[in-house]
C-alpha positions in Angstrom: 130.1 67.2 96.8 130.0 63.5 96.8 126.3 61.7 96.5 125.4 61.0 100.5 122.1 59.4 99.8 120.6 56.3 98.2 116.9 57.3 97.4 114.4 60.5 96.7 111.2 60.4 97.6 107.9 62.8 98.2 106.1 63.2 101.7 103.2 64.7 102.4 103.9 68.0 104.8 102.7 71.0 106.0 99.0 71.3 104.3 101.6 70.9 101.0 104.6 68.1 100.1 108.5 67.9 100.2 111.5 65.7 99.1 112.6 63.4 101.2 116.2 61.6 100.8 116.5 58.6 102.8 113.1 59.5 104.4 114.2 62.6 105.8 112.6 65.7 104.6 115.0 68.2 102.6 115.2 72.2 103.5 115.7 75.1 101.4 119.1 76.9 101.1 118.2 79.0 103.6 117.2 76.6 105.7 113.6 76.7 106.1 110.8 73.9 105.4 110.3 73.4 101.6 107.2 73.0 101.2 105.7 72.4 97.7 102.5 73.2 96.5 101.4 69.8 94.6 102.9 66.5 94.5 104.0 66.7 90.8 106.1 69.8 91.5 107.9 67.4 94.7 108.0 64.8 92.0 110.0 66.7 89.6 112.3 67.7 92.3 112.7 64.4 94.2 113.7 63.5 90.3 116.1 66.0 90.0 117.8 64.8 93.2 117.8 61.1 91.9 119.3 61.5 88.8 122.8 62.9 90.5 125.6 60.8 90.2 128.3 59.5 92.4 129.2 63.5 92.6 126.5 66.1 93.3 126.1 69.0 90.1 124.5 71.5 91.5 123.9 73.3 87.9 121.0 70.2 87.6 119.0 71.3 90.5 117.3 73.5 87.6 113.6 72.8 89.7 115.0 73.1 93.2 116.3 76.7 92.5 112.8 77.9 91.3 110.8 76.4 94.4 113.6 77.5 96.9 113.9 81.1 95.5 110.2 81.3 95.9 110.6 80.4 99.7 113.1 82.1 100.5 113.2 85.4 98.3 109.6 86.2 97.1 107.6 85.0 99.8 110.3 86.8 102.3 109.2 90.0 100.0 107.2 89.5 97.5 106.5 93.7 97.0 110.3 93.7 96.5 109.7 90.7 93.4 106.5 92.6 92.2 108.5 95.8 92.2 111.3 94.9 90.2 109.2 92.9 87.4 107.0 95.7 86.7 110.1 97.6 85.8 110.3 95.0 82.9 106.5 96.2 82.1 107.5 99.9 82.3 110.6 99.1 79.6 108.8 96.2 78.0 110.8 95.2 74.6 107.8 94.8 72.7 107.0 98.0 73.1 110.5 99.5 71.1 110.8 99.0 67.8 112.8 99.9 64.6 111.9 102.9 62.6 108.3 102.5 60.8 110.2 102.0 57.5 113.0 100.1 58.5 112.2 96.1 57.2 113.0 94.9 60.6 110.1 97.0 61.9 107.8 95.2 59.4 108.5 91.8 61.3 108.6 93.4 65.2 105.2 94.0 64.1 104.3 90.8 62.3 105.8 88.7 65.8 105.3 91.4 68.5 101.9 92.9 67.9 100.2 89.8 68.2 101.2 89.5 71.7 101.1 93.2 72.9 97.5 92.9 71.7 96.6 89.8 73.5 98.1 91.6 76.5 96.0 94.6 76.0 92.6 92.5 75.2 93.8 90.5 78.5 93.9 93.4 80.6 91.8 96.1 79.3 94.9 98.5 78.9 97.0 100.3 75.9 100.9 99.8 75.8 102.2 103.0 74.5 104.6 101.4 71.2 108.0 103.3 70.7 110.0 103.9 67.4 113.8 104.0 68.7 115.5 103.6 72.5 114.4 106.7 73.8 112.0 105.6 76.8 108.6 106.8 77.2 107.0 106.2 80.2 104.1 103.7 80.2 100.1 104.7 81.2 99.4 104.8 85.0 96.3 102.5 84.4 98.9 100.1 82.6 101.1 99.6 85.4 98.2 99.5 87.8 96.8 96.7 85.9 99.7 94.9 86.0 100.4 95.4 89.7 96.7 94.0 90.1 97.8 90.9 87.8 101.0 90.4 90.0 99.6 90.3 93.1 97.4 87.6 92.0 100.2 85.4 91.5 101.5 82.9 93.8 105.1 82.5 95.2 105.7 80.1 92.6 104.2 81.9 89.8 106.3 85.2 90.7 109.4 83.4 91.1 109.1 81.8 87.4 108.0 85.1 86.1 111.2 86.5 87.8 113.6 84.7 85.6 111.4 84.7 82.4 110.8 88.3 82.3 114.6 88.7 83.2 115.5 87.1 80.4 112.8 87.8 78.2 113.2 91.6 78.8 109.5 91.2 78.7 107.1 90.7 81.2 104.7 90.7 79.3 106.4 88.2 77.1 106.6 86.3 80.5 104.0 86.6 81.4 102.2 84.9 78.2 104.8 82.1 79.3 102.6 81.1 82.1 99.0 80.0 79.8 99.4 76.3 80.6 98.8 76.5 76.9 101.7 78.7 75.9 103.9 77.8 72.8 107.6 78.7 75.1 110.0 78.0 72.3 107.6 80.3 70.2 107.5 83.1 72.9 111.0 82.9 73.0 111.7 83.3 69.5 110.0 86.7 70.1 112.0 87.5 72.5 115.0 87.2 70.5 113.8 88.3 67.6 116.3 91.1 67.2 119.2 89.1 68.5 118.1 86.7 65.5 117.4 89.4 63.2 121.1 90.5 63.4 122.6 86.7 62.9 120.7 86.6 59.8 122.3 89.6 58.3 126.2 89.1 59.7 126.0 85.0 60.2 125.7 82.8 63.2 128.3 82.8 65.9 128.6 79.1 67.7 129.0 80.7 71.0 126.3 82.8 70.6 123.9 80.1 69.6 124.9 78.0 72.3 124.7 80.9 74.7 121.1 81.2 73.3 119.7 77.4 73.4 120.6 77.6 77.2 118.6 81.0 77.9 115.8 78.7 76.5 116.4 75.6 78.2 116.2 78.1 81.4 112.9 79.7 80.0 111.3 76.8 79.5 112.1 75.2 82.9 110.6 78.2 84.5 107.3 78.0 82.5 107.6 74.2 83.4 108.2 75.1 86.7 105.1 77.2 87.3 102.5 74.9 85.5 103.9 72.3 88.1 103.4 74.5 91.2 99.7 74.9 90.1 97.2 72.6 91.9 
């Protein structure tokens, strides 16, 4: 699609802010208001639409898909969004590891027990910790928890968590990637850490590592994404 605008700006809307292009406010792929929490989330959009060339890539609009996914799928139903990322709590991939005396169980738990124990500490809960694939169900006071900690979370914060947990195959890997403080390239690391594990032994693969520098280009922009959306 060929650029039809000259500027992107912010206006104040709705109790909240939106782009405008040319001075008229933007909607969301759906169609409805977008409406944005704080003015440096409308920034960072209004910034994505200026930097657009002559021809419109829509694979930029990295910022826009967050906040219009979070108006138009979670807030739409957010039980349906709560629902399906505690199902990466129930089958959390920190919780499965190699074989006790296997070495790459030695650094699952050097890199993953940190943060299943920060989780824990966090929520007053016990993950159980699995020694193969075979799944084993997670305590009911667990999940509860983490239902409790969901539904806390705004739109924004849920539709983030949605693609970090995704790809993470960790919520509570995903979780950790909302702490305004969080290390994300480090938290992602963890989450690849078998991936990793196996490149070391058998060699890199240059598609592989590409395909893995965009997972965390996308993982970071979602915990970018939510510490914008945060008043």
């Amino acid at each position: 699609m060929k650029r039809f605008y000259r500027e992107a700006g912010v206006a104040e809307a709705f109790g909240g802010w939106q782009v405008t292009l040319d001075g008229r406010a933007i909607k969301t792929v759906s169609a409805r208001p977008q409406r944005l929490p704080t003015r440096a989330l409308a920034e960072a959009l209004a910034a994505e639409w200026a930097d657009q060339g002559e021809q419109i890539d829509p694979a930029r609009f990295v910022l826009r898909d967050f906040a219009d996914f979070a108006i138009d799928v979670v807030a739409q139903d957010r039980a349906e969004t709560i629902g399906a990322l505690l199902a990466y709590g129930e089958t959390d991939t920190l919780c499965y590891r190699a074989e006790p005396d296997e070495p790459l169980a030695v650094r699952q738990r050097a890199v993953w027990e940190p943060l299943l124990t920060a989780a824990e500490t966090g929520l007053g809960v016990e993950f159980v910790r699995v020694a193969g694939i075979l799944h084993r169900p997670q305590p009911d006071a667990t999940l509860s928890a983490l239902r409790t900690v969901l539904e806390g979370l705004s739109d924004f914060d849920l539709a983030a968590l949605r693609t970090s947990a995704n790809l993470a195959a960790s919520l509570v890997i995903g979780l950790a990637s909302l702490d305004p403080q969080a290390d994300a390239a480090a938290l992602w690391d963890a989450a690849n850490l078998e991936e990793d594990w196996q490149a070391e032994l058998w060699g890199w693969d240059a598609e592989a590592q590409a395909r893995r520098a965009h997972r965390l280009a996308i993982f970071t922009a979602a915990a970018r994404f939510a510490g914008l959306a945060r008043p």
